[in-house]
C-alpha positions as a Python dict, from the first residue, in 0.01 Angstrom:
ca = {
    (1, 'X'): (0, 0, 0),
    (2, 'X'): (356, -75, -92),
    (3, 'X'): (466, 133, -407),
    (4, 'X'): (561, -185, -605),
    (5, 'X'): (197, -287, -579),
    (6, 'X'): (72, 35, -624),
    (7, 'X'): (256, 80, -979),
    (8, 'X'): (130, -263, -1068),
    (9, 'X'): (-223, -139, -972),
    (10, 'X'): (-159, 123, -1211),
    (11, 'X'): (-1, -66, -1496),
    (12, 'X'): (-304, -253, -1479),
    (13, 'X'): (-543, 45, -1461),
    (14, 'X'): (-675, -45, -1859),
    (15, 'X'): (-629, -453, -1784),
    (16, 'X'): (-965, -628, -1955),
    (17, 'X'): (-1129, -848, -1723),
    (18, 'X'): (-916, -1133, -1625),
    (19, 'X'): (-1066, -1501, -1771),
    (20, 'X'): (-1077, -1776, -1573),
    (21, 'X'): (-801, -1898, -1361),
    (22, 'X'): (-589, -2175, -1541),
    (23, 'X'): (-552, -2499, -1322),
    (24, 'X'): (-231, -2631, -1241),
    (25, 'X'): (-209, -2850, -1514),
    (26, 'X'): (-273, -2608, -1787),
    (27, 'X'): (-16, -2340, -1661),
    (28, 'X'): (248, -2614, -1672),
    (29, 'X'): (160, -2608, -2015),
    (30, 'X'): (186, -2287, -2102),
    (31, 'X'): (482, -2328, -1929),
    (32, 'X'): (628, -2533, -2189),
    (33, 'X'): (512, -2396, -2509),
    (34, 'X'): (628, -2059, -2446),
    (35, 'X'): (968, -2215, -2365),
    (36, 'X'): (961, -2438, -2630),
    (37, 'X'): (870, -2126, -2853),
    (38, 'X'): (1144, -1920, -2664),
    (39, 'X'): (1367, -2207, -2789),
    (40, 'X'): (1273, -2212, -3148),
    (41, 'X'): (1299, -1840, -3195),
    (42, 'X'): (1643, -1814, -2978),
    (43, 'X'): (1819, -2078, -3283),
    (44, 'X'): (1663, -1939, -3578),
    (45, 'X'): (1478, -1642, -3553),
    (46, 'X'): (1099, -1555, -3648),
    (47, 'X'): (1071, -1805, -3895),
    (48, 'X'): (1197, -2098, -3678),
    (49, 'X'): (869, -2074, -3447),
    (50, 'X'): (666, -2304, -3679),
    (51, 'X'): (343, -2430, -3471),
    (52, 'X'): (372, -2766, -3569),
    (53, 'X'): (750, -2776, -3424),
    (54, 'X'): (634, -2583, -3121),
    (55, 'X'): (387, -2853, -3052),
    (56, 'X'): (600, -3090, -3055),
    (57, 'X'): (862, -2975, -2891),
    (58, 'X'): (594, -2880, -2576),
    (59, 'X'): (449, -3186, -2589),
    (60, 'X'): (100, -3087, -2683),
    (61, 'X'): (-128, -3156, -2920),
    (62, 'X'): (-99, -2867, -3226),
    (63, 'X'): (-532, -2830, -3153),
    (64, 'X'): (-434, -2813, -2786),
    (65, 'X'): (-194, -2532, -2870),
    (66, 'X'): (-419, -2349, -3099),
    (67, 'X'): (-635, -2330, -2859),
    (68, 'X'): (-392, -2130, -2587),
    (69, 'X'): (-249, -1944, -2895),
    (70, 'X'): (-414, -1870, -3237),
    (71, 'X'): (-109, -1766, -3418),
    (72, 'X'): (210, -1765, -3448),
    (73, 'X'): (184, -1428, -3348),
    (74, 'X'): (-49, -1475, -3065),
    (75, 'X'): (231, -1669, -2921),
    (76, 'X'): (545, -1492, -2997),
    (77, 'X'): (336, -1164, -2829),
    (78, 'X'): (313, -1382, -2489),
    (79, 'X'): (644, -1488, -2536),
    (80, 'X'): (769, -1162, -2511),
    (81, 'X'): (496, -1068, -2187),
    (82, 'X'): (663, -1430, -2039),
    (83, 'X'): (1047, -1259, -2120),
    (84, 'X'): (921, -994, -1951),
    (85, 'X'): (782, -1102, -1704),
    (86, 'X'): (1129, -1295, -1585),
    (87, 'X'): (1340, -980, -1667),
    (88, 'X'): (1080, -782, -1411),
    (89, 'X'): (1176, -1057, -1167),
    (90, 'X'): (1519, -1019, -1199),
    (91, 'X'): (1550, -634, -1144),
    (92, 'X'): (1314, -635, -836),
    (93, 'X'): (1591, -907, -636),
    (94, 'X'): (1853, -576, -753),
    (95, 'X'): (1686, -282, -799),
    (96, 'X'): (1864, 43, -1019),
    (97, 'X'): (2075, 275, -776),
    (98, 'X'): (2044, 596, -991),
    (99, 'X'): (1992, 896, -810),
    (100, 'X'): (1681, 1051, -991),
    (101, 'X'): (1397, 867, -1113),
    (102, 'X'): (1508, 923, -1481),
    (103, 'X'): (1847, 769, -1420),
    (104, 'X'): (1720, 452, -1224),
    (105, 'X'): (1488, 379, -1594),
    (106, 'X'): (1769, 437, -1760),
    (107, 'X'): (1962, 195, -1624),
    (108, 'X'): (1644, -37, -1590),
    (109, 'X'): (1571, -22, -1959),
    (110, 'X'): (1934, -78, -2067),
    (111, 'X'): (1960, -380, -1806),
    (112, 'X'): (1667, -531, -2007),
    (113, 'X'): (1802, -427, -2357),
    (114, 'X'): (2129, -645, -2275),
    (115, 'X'): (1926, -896, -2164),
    (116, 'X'): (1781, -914, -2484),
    (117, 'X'): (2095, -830, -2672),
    (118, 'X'): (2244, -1160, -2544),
    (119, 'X'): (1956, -1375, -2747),
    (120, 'X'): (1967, -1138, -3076),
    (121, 'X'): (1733, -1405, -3275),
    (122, 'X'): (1462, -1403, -2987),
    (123, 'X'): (1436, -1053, -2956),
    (124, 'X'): (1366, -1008, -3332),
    (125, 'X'): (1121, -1232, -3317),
    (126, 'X'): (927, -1107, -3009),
    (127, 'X'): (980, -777, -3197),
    (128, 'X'): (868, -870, -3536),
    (129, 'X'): (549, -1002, -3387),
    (130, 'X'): (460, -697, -3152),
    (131, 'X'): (514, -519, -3509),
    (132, 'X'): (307, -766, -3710),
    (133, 'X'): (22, -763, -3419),
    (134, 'X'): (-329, -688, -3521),
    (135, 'X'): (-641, -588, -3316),
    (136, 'X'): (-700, -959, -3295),
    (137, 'X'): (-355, -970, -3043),
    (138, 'X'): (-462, -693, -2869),
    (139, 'X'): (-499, -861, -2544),
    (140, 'X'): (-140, -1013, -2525),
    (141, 'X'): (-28, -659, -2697),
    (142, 'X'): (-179, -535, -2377),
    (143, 'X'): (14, -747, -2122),
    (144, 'X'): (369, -654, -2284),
    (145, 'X'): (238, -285, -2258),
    (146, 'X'): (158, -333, -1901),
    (147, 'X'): (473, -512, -1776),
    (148, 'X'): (674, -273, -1935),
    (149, 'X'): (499, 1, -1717),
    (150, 'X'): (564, -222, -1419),
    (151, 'X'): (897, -242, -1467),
    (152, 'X'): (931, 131, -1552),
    (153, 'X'): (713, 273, -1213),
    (154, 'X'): (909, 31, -996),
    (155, 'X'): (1239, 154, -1148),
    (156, 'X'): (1084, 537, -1078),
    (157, 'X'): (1011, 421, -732),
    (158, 'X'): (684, 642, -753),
    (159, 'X'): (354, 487, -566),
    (160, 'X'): (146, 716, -717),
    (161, 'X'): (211, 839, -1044),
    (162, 'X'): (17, 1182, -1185),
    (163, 'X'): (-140, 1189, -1530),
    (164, 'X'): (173, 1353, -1726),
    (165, 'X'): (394, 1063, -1549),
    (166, 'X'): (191, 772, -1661),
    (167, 'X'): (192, 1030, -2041),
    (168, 'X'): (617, 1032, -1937),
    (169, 'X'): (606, 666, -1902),
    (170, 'X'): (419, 578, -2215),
    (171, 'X'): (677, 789, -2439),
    (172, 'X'): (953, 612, -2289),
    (173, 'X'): (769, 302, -2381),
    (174, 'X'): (780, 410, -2790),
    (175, 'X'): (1088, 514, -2762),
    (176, 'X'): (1239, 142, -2631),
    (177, 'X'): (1041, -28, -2824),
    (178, 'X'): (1134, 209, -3173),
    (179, 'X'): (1540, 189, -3026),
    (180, 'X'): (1500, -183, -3054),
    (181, 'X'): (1328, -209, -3452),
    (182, 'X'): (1643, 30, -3500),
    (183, 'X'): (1907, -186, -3317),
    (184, 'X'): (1803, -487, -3461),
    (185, 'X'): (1787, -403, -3836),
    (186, 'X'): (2142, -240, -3791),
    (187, 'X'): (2005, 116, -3830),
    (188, 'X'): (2169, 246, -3464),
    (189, 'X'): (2447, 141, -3251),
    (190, 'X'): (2369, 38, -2898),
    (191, 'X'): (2552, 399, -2775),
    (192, 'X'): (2291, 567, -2982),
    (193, 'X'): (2006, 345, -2829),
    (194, 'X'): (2113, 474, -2491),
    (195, 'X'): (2143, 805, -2589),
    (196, 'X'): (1814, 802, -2703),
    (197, 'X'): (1647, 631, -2393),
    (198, 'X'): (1852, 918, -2197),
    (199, 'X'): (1677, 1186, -2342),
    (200, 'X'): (1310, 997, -2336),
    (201, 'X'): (1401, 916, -1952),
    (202, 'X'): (1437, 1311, -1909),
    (203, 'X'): (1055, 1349, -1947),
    (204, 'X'): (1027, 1184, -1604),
    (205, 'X'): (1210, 1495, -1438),
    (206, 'X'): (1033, 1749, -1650),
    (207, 'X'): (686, 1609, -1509),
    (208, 'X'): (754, 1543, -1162),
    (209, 'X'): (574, 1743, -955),
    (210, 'X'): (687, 2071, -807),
    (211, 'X'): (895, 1994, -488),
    (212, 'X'): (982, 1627, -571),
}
């Protein structure tokens, strides 16, 4: 099995059982109001993403959209997954080129944080929601936790993580997530949020196994 799928296999490993398939149709429209809610919170922030205006701008009816999304949260959550989703896209057509494992994250999580840097408004938003998130998100909480493990395993270029990797990965998971919330309300410079995702990325050396 190729590593790539492998690490997805993993990342998936907790993954609640998937619901029914959504036809064509309805993934176009998805499609739309996660751009259209991309859009919103891109201009104005948080508060921009208004339901009503997402609806609109989608071209859905606000029950229809209620019904893929239950909250403004709900949706900003999956808009972050969807961001995600693309970014992971991105870095597999040009992979890292760091030496070690810890430097290839490095540079895969820093790739991802100017990606987000460019659209400062979005990211707070996406942000603000994985912060506001309750139990009732937990499913879309989920799916950003798991493509952020994607994208971290294929960066390692490990097929088969051990326990105290996957432990690794999920600390350098905190720590991007905490370097953004610190970024983004002006409480660290973007050389300290690479400093710190430096030392986080270290763990993945300490816990490789012996001879690797």
């Amino acid at each position: 099995m190729p590593a790539q799928a492998k690490s997805a296999k993993v990342a998936a490993g907790t993954a609640r059982p998937a619901s029914s398939p959504l036809t064509e149709r309805q993934a176009a429209r998805r499609r739309r109001i996660l751009h259209a809610s991309a859009q919103l919170a891109s201009r104005g922030g948080f508060d921009a993403v208004q339901m009503r205006e997402v609806a609109q701008s989608s071209q859905v009816a606000l029950g229809t959209l209620y019904r893929y999304f239950p909250s403004k949260v709900h949706l900003l959550v999956a808009t972050m997954q969807d961001q995600l989703e693309h970014m992971h896209t991105t870095l597999r057509k040009k992979p890292p080129v760091g030496e070690t494992a810890a430097e290839r994250v490095t540079e895969t999580l820093m790739r991802a944080f100017r990606a987000l840097q460019r659209e400062p408004q979005l990211a707070d938003a996406m942000v603000r929601a994985l912060t506001f998130a309750d139990r009732s998100v937990c499913a879309e909480v989920d799916q950003v936790s798991r493509r952020t493990t994607g994208i971290i395993l294929d960066a390692m270029g490990i097929a088969e993580p051990t326990p105290e990797q996957v432990s690794a990965v999920r600390v350098i998971e905190h720590t991007w997530h905490s370097a953004l919330v610190t970024w983004l309300s002006g409480r660290a410079s973007i050389a300290q949020v690479k400093i710190d995702i430096q030392m986080a990325c270290r763990l993945i050396d300490l816990t490789a196994p012996d001879g690797t």
